[in-house]
N, C-alpha and C positions, 0 to 999 in steps of 0.2 A: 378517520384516525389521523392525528396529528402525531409526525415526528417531528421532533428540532433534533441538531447537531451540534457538539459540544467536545470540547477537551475532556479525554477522559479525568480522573479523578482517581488520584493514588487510592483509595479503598476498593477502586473494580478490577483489577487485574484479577482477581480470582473469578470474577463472574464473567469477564470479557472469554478467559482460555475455556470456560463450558461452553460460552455463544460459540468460540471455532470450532473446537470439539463439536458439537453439533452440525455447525455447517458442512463441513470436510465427512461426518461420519457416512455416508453413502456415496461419496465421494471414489472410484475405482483407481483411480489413479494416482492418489495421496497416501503420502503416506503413516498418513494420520498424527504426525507428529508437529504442525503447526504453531499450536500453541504453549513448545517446549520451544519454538524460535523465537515467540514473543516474548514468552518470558528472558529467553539469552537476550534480546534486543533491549530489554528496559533495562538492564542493566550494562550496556554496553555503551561507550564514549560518542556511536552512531545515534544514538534515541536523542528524540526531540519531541518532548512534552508536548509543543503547541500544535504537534502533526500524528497526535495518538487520539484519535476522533472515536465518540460513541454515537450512535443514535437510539434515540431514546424514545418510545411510547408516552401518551399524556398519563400511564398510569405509573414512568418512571423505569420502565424495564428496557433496558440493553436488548435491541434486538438485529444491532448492526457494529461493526467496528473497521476500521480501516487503520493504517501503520503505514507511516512515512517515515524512511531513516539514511541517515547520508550515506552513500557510495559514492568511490573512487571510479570514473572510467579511465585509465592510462590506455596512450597510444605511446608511439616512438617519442613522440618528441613533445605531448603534454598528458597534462595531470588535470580534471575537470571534476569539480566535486558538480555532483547529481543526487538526486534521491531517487530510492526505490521505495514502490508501493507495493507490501506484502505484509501481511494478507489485507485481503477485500472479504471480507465475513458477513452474512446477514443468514439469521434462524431459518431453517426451513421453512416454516410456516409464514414467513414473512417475506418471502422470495419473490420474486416478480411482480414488485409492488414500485418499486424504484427506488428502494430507500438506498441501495450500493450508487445507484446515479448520483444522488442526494449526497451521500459522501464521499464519493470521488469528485463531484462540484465544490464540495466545502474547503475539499484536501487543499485542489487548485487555487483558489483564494486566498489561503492561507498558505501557500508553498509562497506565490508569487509576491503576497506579501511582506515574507521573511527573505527577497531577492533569490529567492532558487531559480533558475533558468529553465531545467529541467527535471522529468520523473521519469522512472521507468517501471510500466507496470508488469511484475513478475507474476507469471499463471503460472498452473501447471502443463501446457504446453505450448506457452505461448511468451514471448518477450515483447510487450509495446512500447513503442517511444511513442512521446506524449511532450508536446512542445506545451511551455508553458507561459513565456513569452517571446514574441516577434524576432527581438534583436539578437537570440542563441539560434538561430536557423541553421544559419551556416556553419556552426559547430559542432550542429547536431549532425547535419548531413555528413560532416566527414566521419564522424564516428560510429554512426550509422550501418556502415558497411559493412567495419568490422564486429560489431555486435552481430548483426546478421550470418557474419562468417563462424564468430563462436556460437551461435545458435544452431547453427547448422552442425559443427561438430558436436555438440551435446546428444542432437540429438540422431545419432550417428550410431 
């Protein structure tokens, strides 16, 4: 089986929100409303076309989808736009195949391409920071901290 990755295509958002809708449905911790973010996100000043990735089957079906859209991290004393990666979606049946690696590899390519420094991947219990290029290190690491600390109170 061949997947390629690809910018989605304004005609799939209806078939992308049934691929999450599926993914999340057995899902215990979700709260099944994913694909009512994506849709708020394509419509929001945050969405970024070239970072709304499908993966595709050679027979053409949507069996993966990932979302990349800008956030603000503020601390005291700056402002750092970042992206967050929400959702990471692939069909049940096509799960542990590797096609989420495969779009999380593509996401990265095309983040760094378009100068993003950084992403942040949002789970359901989990916050990763995920350096995207070398020379944000240091900037991550300060902010780093505090992320940690609000992760901590969330999940409190």
């Amino acid at each position: 089986m061949n997947i390629r990755i690809r910018q989605e295509e304004s005609t799939e958002l209806q078939a992308i929100c049934k691929l999450i809708e599926a993914a999340f449905a057995d899902m215990q911790e979700s709260d099944h409303q994913e694909h009512h973010l994506v849709e708020k996100l394509h419509k929001s000043d945050t969405y970024i076309p070239e970072l709304s990735l499908v993966a595709k089957t050679d027979q053409e079906d949507i069996v993966g989808y990932i979302l990349l859209t800008k956030v603000e991290i503020v601390s005291e004393s700056e402002v750092h736009t970042s992206l967050a990666v929400a959702p990471l979606a692939v069909l049940p049946e096509y799960q542990n195949r590797g096609i989420g690696g495969m779009l999380l590899k593509e996401a990265h390519k095309r983040t760094a391409a378009l100068g993003y420094g950084t992403a942040y991947c949002l789970g359901i219990k989990t916050i990763i920071c995920v350096l995207v290029t070398a020379k944000q290190q240091t900037m991550v690491s300060r902010f780093r901290l505090m992320c940690l600390l609000d992760i901590v109170r969330l999940s409190n």
